[in-house]
N, C-alpha and C positions, 0 to 999 in steps of 0.2 A: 175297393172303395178308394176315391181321389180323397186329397186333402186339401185345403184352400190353398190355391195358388201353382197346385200342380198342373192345371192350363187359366189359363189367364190373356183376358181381351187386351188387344194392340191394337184394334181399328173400330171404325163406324163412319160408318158413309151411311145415313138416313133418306137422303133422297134416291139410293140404290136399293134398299132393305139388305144391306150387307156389313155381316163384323168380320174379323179377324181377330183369334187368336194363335197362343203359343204353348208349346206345352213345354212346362221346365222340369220334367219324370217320363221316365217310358210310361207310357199305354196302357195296358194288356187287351188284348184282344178280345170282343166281347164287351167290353163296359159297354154301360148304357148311362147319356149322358142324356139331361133335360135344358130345353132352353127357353126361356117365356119373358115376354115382356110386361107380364102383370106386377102389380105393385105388391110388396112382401109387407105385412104387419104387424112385424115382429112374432107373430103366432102362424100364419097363413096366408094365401095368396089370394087375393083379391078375385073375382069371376070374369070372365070375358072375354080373357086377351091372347094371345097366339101362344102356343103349346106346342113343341117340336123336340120331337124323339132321335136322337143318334145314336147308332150304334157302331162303335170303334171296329174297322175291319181285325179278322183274323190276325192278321200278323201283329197287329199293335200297332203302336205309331212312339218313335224314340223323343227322347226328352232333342228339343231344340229345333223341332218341329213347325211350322209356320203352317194356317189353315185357316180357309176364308168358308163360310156359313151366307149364302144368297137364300134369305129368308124370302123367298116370291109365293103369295099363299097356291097351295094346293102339290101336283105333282112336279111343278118346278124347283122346290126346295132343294138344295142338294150342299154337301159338305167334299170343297178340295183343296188341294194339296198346293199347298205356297199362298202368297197374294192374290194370284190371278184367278180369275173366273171361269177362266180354262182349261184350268189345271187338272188335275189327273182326280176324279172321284174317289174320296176319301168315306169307306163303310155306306151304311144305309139311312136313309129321313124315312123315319112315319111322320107326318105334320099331322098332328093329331088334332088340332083344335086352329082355327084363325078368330080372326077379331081385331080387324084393321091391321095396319104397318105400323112401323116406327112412329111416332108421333113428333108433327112438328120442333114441338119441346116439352121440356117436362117428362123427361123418357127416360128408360133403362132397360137393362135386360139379364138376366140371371141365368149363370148356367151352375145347376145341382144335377144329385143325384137322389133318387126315390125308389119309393113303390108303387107301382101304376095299377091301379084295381077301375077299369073300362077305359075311358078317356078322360082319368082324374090320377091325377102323381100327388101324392103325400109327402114332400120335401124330407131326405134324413140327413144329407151332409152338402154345402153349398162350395161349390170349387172356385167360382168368380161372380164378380157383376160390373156392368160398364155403368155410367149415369152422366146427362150432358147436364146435370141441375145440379146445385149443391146447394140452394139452401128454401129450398119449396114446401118440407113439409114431406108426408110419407108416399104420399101421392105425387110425387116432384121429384123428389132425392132417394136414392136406394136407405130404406132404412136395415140396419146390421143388426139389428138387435135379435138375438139367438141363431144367429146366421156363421156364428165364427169366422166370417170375414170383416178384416179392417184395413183402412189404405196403408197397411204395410202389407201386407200378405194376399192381394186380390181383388180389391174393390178399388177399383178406376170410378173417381166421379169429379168431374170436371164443370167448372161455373161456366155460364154464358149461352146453353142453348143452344151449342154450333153442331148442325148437320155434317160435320164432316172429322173426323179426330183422329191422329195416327202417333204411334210409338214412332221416335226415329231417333232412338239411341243407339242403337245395337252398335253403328259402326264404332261412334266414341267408347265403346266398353273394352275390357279385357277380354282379350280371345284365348284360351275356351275363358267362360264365366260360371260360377256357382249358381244351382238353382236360388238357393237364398237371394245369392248376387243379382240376378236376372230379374228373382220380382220385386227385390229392394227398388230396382232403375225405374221396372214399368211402372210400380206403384206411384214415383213418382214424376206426379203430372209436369213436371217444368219441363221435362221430356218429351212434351208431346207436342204437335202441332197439330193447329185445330182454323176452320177456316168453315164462314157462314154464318147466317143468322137462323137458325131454327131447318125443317124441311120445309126446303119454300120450291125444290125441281130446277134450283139453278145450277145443279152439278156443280159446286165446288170441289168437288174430287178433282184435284191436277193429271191424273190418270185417264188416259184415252180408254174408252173399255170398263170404266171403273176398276174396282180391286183394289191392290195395295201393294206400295212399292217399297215390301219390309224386306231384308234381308234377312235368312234363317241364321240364327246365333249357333254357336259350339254350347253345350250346358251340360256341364256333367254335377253327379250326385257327390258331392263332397264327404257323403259317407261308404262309398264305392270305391274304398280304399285299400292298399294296403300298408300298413305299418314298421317300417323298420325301426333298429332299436340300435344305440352305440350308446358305450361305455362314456360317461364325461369327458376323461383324457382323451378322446377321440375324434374330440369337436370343437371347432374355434371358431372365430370371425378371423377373416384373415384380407390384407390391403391389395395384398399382389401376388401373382403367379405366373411364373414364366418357366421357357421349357430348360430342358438341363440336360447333359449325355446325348447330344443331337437329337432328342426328343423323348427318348426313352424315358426319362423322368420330371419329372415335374418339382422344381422349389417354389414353396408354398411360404411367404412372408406373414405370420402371425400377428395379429393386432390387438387383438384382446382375446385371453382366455378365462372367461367367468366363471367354468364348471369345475365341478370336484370330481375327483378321479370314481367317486361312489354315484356320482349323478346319475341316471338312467336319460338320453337325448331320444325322444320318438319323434320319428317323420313322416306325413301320412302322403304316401304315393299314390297316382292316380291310377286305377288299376288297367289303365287302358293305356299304360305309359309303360307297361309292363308287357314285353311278349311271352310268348309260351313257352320259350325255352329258358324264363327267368332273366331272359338279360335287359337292361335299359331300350325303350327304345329310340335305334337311332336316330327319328327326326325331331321327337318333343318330347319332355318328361316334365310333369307336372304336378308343383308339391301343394298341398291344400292347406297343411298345419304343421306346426312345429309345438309338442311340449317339453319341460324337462320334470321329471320327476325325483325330488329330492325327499328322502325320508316318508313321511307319508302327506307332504303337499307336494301340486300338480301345478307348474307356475305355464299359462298359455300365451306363445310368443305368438307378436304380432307379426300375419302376411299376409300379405296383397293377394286378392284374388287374382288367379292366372297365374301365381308365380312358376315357374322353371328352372331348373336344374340344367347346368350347364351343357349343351349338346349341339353337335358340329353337324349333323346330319350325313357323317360317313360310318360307312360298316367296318365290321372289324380286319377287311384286306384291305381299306383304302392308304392310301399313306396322310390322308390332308386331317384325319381324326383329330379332334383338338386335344391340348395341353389338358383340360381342366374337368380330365375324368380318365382312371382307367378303370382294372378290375376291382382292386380294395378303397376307391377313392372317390367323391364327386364333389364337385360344389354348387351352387345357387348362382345363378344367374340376376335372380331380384334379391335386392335388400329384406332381411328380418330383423325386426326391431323385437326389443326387451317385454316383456308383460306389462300392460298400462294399469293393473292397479298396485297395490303394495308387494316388493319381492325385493329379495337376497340381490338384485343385478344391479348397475348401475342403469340410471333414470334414461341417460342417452344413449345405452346400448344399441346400436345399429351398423348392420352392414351386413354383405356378403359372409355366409358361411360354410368352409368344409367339412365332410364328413368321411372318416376310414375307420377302416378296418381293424388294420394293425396301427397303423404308427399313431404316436402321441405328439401334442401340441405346446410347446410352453410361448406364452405371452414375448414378444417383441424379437423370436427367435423365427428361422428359415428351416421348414424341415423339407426334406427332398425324398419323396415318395416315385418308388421305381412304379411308371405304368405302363407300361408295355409287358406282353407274356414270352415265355423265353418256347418254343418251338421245338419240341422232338421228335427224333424218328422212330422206328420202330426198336430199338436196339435202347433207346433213352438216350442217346447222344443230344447233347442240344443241336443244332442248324438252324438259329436264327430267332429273332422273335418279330411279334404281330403287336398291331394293334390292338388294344383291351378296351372291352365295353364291361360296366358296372355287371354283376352279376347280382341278381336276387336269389338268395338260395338259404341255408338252414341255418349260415353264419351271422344273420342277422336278427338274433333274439335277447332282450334284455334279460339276460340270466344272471341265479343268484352267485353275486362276486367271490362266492369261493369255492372252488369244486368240493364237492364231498358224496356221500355217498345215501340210498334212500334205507330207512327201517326195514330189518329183516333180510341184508344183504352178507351174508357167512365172510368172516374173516379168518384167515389162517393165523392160530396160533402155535403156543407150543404145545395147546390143549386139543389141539385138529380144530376145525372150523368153527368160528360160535357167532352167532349172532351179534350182529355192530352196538343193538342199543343193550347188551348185556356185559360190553366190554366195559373196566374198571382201568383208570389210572395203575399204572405196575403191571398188567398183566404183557407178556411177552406175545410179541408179534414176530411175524415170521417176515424177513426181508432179504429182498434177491440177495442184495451187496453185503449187507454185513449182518447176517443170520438173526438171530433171537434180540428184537431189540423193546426196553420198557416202553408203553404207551404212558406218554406223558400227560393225555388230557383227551375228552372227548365230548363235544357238545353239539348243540343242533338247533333247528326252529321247522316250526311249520309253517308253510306256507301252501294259497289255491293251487291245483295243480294242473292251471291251464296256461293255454298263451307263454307268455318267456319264462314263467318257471315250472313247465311240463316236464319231466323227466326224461333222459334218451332211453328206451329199452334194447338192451342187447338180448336177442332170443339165445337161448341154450346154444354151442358150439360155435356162433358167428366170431367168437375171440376167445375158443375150444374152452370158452366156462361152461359149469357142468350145470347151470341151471341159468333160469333167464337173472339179466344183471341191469339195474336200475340206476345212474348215477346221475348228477345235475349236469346239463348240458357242457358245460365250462370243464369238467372233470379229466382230466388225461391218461387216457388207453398208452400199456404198453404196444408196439409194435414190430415185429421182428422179420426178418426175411432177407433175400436175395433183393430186395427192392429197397429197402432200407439201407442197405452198404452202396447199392447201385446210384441212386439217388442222391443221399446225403453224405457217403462215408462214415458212415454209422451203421454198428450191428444191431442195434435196440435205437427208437426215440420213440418221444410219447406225442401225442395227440388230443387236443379235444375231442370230448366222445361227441359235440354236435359236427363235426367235420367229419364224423362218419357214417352218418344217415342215408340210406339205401332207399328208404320207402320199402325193403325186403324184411332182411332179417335184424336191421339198426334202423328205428323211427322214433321219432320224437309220440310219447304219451302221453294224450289228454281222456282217458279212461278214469282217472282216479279225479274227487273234488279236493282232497287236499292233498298233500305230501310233505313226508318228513325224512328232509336232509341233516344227516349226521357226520361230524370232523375228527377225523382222527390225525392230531398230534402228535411227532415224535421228537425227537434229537434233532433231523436234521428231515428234508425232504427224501423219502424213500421210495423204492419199487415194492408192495404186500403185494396178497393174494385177497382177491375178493369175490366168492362164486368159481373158485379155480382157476382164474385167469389175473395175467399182471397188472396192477394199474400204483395210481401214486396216494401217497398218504397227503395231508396239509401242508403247501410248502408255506415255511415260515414266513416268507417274505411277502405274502398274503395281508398278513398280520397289519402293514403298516394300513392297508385300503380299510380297513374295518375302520366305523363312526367311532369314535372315544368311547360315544355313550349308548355305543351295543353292550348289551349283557355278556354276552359272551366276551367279546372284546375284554371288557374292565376283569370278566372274572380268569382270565387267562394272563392279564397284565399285574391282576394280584398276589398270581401264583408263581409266574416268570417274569418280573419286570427287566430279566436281560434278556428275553424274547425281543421286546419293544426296542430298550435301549438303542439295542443295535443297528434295528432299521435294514440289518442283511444289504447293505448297499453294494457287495460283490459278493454274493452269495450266488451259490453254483448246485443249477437243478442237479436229480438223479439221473437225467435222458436228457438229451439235446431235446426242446420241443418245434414243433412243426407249425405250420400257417394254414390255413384253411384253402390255399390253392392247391398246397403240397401234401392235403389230406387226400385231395381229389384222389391222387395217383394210387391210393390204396382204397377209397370208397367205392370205386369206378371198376377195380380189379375182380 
């Protein structure tokens, strides 16, 4: 079933019996659509007048669609593809009922959808209506009443009478456009061009042939999205960017940094901007919204329909790739402005924004982000690096800001393994580095357990723990090997457990409706045992990101207020940690 405005009239030519519309939603193949130029009365439709059956071909027909409707009574009716009259036969007409043409003036025409019981349709949902009258009375003017169409969302109704009326906005619009966008335009009549007095057979159609000389629009679903998510500190407005290292990296001039390092930044990509191998695509990337999420308000930045993300339209062998995108980094191409009603930001906030991965942003400062990828052979020697295109992949989830681990996850102690939410302040932990050490605190929350705070599941043996292991995505895996010395010069370093998702035996879990992550504090950041395999306790330096006025926070700042004091401002992990490229090298294995 359509909705108002999912196709929507662009033309009328009366002295031809011809409209034109546009469709701003796919199709589905099958619809059945109704089209009549009887007058609607707020209850029902009026008797008499032409009754035309369409039925959408099989394959459907895609949002941005253009299609002309030659109402000639009997079996010349037919529905095709573009303006032209010629065009290629779009589905099937039963003309079910005639009853004169278009009328001189004082006309409209209705396209619903019903239930058709002989050669009578009972209207249940109305998609458009055209009307050359606006102000006639119900028999003149389309009237909307129970029709859920209004001239924002589908009803074209135009004063004057004129035999002839055509959309010719498309060009001056943003290319691609929002459906919203598209019927916001055609709703509005200043858009249109209209030419004639009534059907009078003078062909004021400019068109040899008649038809209609629309251009088809780009129109995508602006909720056909997909969602990426960065940490506050990972996002700025920024004035300038230019290349660095003979291109390899990019300095990035900061302008304004408004977010808090606890913020949550979503960005909604156009999922057609996305290839299937997850990477940006090379010739257009297309952002639809920007919100930030702070605490439990949702502040929604202002953007231009159309807008774009920065993109050179070369692949990742070319050399001409531009500065202002690699694999951990992009930016915006259009300006995004601040929330237009009350919020935290300043009122003028606007401009270009970047978005990464790893690096952070401070206000009036250059950060210089390496984008190019470094190139090995089979041996792991470097030999060179490539061009980087944006990767979409597991690293972009708004997860809870501090690793920990879920209920019911076996911790080693000196007691042998006992359950995380039965551990007590004092009770001794078992750790790689320096053996038996007191658990100084242990707390948690719950939270839904989909979307960015779904749990990573590690199955039994994927990280030779001895049963399946549940930690919040952000959480850091010991990892050890011949790859790890190879690579890093490092015999152990740790990893987010979402930079090891396999889609195998490591996936991200949305099976469960809620979950409860639990923190265990010690002395210092350690290597335990959880489920029998290595991972990391709470590193303190955590401590500062937490809001003042989290529970946990205050009740951890009441216990150890030289926790806080300190701030750890050269405090030193358990494990060198790793980056979500350099996870790859062990995900991949």
């Amino acid at each position: 079933m359509l909705n108002p405005g999912d196709l929507i009239f662009v033309g009328w030519d009366a002295d031809n019996e011809d409209v034109a519309f546009a469709t701003t939603a796919d199709i589905a193949g099958g619809e059945v659509i109704y089209f009549t130029d009887s007058e609607w009365n707020g209850t029902s439709f009026l008797p008499g007048e032409q009754l035309i059956e369409w039925t959408v071909p099989a394959e459907g027909i895609p949002a941005g669609t253009i299609l002309t409707l030659d109402m000639t009574p009997g079996g010349s009716a037919v529905v095709t593809v573009g303006g032209s009259l010629s065009g290629e036969v779009s589905g099937s007409i039963d003309y079910i009922r005639g009853g004169g043409q278009l009328a001189s003036n004082n006309e409209m025409l209705w396209a619903f959808q019903g239930t058709r019981v002989g050669n009578d349709v009972t209207p249940e949902n109305f998609i458009s209506v055209i009307g050359n009258e606006a102000d006639g009375g119900d028999r003149a003017t389309p009237n909307l009443d129970n029709t859920g169409l209004s001239q924002e969302n589908g009803a074209i109704i135009i004063d004057g009478d004129h035999d002839y009326m055509v959309f010719d906005g498309f060009d001056a619009l943003p290319d691609p456009i929002s459906a919203p966008g598209a019927i916001a335009a055609i709703s509005d009549t200043s858009n249109w061009a209209v030419a004639g007095p009534g059907r009078n057979f003078d062909n004021d159609n400019p068109n040899p042939g008649g038809g209609f000389n629309i251009s088809s629009p780009r129109v995508f679903d602006p909720a056909n999205v997909t969602t990426l998510y960065f940490s506050g500190a990972n996002v700025a407005f920024f004035d300038s960017i230019s290349s660095s290292d003979g291109n390899v990296s990019a300095d990035i001039s900061v302008s304004e940094q408004p977010f808090l390092p606890t913020d949550i930044i979503e960005i909604d990509i156009l999922n057609s901007s996305i290839r299937p191998d997850g990477e940006f695509d090379f010739d257009e990337v297309i952002f639809v919204s920007i919100r930030v999420r702070r605490g439990d308000d949702v502040y929604e930045f202002q953007v231009a329909d159309g807008s774009k993300i920065k993109e050179s339209g070369a692949s990742n062998s070319d050399p001409g790739q531009s500065v202002e995108q690699g694999d951990t980094f992009f930016t915006t191409n259009d300006d995004v402005s601040g929330p237009s009603g009350p919020s935290p930001f300043p009122s003028d906030l606007s401009g270009k924004m970047v978005f990464s991965l790893n690096d952070t942003f401070t206000e009036g400062e250059v950060t210089n982000i390496v984008r190019e990828e470094e190139v090995l052979d089979e041996n792991g020697d470097p030999v060179g690096t490539e061009n980087a295109n944006f990767f979409v992949g597991t690293s972009l989830d708004p997860d809870p800001p501090i690793p920990c681990f879920v209920a019911g996850t076996r911790i080693m102690t000196d007691m042998g393994p006992v359950p995380i939410e039965d551990l007590r302040p004092g009770d001794k932990i078992v750790t790689r580095d320096h053996g038996l050490v007191p658990l100084r605190w242990v707390g948690g929350r719950e939270v839904p357990a989909q979307g960015p705070f779904a749990p990573i599941r590690f199955k039994a043996g994927s990280l030779n723990n001895d049963r399946d292991l549940l930690v919040s995505p952000q959480h850091k895996m010991l990892l050890t090997g011949w790859k790890a010395e190879l690579y890093f010069g490092e015999p152990e370093v740790l990893i987010a457990a979402k930079y090891l998702c396999n889609d195998k035996d490591v996936r991200r879990d949305t099976d469960m409706s809620t979950v409860h992550y639990l923190h265990l504090l010690l002395d210092r950041h350690e290597v335990i045992y959880a489920n029998g395999c290595a991972s990391e306790s709470l590193d303190p330096a955590y401590l500062a990101e937490w809001p003042e006025d989290d529970k946990n926070s205050i009740e951890i700042a009441t216990l150890f207020p030289e926790l806080f004091a300190t701030h750890y401002p050269h405090h030193k992990t358990a494990r060198a940690s790793l980056k979500h490229y350099e996870g790859a090298l062990f995900s991949t294995s």
